[in-house]
C-alpha positions as CSV (number, residue, x, y, z in Angstrom):
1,X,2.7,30.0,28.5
2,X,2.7,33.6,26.9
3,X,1.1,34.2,23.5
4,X,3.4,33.9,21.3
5,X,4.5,30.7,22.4
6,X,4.2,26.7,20.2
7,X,2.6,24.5,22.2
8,X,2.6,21.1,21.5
9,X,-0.7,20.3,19.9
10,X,0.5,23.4,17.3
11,X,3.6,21.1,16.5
12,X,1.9,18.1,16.4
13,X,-0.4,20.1,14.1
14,X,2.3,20.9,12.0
15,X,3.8,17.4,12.3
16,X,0.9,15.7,10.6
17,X,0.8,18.0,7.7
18,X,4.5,17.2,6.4
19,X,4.3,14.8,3.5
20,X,4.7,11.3,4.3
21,X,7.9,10.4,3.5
22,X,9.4,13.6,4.9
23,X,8.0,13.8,8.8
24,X,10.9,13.8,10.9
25,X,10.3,15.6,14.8
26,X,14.3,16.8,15.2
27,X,13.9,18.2,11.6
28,X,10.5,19.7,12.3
29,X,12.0,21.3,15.3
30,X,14.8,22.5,14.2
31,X,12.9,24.7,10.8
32,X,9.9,26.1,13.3
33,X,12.9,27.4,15.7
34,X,14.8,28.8,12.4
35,X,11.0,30.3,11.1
36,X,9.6,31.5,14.6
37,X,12.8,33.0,16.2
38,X,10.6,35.3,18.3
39,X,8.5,31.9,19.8
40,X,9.1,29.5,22.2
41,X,9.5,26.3,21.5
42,X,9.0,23.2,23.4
43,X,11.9,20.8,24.0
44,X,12.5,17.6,22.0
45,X,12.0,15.5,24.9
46,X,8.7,16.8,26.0
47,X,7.4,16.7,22.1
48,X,8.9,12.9,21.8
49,X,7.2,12.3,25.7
50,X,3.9,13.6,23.8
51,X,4.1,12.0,20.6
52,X,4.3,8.3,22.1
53,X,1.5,8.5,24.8
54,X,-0.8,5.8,24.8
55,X,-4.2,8.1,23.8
56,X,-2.1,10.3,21.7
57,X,0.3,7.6,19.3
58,X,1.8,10.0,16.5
59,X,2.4,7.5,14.4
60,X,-1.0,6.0,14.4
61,X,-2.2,9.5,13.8
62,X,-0.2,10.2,10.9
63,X,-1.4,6.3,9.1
64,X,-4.3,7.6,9.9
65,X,-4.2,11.3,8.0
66,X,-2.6,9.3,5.1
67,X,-4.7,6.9,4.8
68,X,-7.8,9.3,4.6
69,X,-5.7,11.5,1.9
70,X,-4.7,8.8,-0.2
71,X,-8.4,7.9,-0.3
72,X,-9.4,11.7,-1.0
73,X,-6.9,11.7,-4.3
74,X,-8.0,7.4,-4.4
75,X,-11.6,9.3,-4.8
76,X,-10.6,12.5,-7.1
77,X,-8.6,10.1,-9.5
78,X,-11.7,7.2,-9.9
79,X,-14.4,10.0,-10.7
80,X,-11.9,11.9,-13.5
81,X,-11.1,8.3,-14.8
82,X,-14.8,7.3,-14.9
83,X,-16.3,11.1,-16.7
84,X,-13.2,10.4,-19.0
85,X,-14.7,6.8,-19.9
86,X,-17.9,7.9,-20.1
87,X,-17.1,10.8,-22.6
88,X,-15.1,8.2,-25.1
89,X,-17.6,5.7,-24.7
90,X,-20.7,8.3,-25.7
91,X,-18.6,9.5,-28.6
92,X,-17.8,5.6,-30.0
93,X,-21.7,5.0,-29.4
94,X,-22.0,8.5,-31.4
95,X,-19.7,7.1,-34.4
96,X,-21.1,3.4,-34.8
97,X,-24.5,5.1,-34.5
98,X,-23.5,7.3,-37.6
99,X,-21.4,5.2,-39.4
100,X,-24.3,1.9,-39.2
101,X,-26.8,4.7,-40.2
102,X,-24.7,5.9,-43.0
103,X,-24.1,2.3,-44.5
104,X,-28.1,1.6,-44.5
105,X,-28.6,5.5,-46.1
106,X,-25.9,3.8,-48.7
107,X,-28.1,0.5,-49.2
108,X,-31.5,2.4,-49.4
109,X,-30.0,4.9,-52.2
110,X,-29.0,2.6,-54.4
111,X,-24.9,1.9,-53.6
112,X,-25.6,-1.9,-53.6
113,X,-25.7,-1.8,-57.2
114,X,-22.4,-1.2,-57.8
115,X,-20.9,-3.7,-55.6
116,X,-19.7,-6.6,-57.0
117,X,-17.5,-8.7,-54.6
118,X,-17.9,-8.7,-50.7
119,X,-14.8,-7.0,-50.2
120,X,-16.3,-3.9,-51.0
121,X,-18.5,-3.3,-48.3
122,X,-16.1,-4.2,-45.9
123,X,-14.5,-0.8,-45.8
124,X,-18.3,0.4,-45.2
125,X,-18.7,-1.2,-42.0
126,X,-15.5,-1.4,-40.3
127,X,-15.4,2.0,-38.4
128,X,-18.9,0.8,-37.4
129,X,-17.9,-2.4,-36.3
130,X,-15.1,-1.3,-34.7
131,X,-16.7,1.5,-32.6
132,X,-19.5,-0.8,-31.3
133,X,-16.6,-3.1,-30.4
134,X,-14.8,-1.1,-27.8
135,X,-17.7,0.8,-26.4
136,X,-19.0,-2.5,-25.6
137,X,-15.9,-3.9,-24.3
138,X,-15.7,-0.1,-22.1
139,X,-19.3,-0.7,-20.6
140,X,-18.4,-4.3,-20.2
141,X,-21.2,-5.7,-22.2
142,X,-20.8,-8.4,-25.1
143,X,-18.4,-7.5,-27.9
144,X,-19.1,-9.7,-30.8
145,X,-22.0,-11.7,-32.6
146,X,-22.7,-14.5,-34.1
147,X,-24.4,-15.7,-36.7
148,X,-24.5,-17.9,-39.5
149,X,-25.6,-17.4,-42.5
150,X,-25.0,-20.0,-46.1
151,X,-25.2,-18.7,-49.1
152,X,-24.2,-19.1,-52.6
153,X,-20.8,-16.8,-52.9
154,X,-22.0,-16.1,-56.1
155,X,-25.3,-14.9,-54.9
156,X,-24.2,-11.5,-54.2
157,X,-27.8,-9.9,-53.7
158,X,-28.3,-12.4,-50.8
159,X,-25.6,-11.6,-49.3
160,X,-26.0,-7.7,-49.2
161,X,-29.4,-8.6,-48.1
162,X,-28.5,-10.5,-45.1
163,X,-25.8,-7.5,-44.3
164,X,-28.4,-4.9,-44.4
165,X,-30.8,-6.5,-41.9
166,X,-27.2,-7.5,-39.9
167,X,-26.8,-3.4,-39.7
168,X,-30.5,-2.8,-39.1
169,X,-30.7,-5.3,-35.9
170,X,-27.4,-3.5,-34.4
171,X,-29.1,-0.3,-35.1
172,X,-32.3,-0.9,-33.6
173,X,-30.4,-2.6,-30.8
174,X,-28.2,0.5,-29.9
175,X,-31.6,2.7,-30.5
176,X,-32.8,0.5,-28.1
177,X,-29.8,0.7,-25.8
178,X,-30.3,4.4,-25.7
179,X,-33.4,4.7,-24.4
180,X,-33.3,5.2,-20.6
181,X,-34.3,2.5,-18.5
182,X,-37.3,2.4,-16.6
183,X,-37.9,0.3,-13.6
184,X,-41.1,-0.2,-12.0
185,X,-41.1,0.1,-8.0
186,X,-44.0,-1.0,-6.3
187,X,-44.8,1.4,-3.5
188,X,-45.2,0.1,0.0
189,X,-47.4,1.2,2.5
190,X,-45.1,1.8,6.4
């Protein structure tokens, strides 16, 4: 064959690096005679002769390229997803970290003076609440808790009480889930 010649491992080439809903042999053909005038081609019949061969099955070649670049961009799409996660799951860990430590800086300067009614501190712990909420839902850990507590709904001072060491054990908590974790791996001697 002279040089400037397509054999058939060139157009198979070619063949499996159309998009997969467009691979076609005729119109494959037909655009590398229209783009290599100067080039011999080989006929249709020895390319379709070639493409159904027992160890060289087009078809199963082409499941096969698509199946390894839909697992590529499968790959590519999973790892952006998971940095995005991560990102909004460090900033809502960020804001119920500030906003719990901003409610106790509230308590410990004197704010629970001036509440009368438990109504009031509800705006105070919502964003908190809420934040601690979904980034546990994102990591998949537990998203509520539960307690009881009676009280007089009079007693007012008990009740900010209890709500302050509510906010200190979720603080100490997420301080707690912070920290990296540590595992201990006994070493083995081969």
């Amino acid at each position: 064959m002279p040089k400037s010649a397509i054999t058939v491992e060139d157009f198979k080439n070619f063949y499996l690096k159309m998009p997969k809903g467009q691979r076609s042999i005729r119109k494959l053909h037909k655009q590398l005679k229209e783009q290599f005038k100067n080039k011999s081609l080989p006929s249709l019949a020895t390319i379709f002769r070639h493409s159904s061969t027992a160890n060289e099955n087009w078809l199963q070649l082409c499941s096969e390229v698509d199946n390894k670049s839909s697992a590529i961009a499968m790959d590519k799409i999973i790892e952006k997803k998971a940095v995005q996660l991560e990102e909004i799951t460090d900033k809502l860990k960020q804001t119920s970290s500030l906003a719990l430590e901003s409610v106790l800086e509230a308590f410990r300067k004197g704010i629970a003076s001036e509440i009368t009614k438990p109504e009031q501190i509800l705006s105070l712990v919502k964003a908190s609440t809420d934040a601690t909420k979904v980034a546990q839902l994102i990591t998949g850990n537990p998203t509520s808790i539960s307690s009881t507590f009676v009280a007089d709904s009079n007693d007012i001072t008990a009740l900010k009480s209890h709500i302050a060491e509510l906010y200190q054990s979720i603080n100490e908590d997420l301080k707690r889930q912070q920290k990296p974790n540590i595992k201990l791996v006994k070493e083995t001697k081969h």
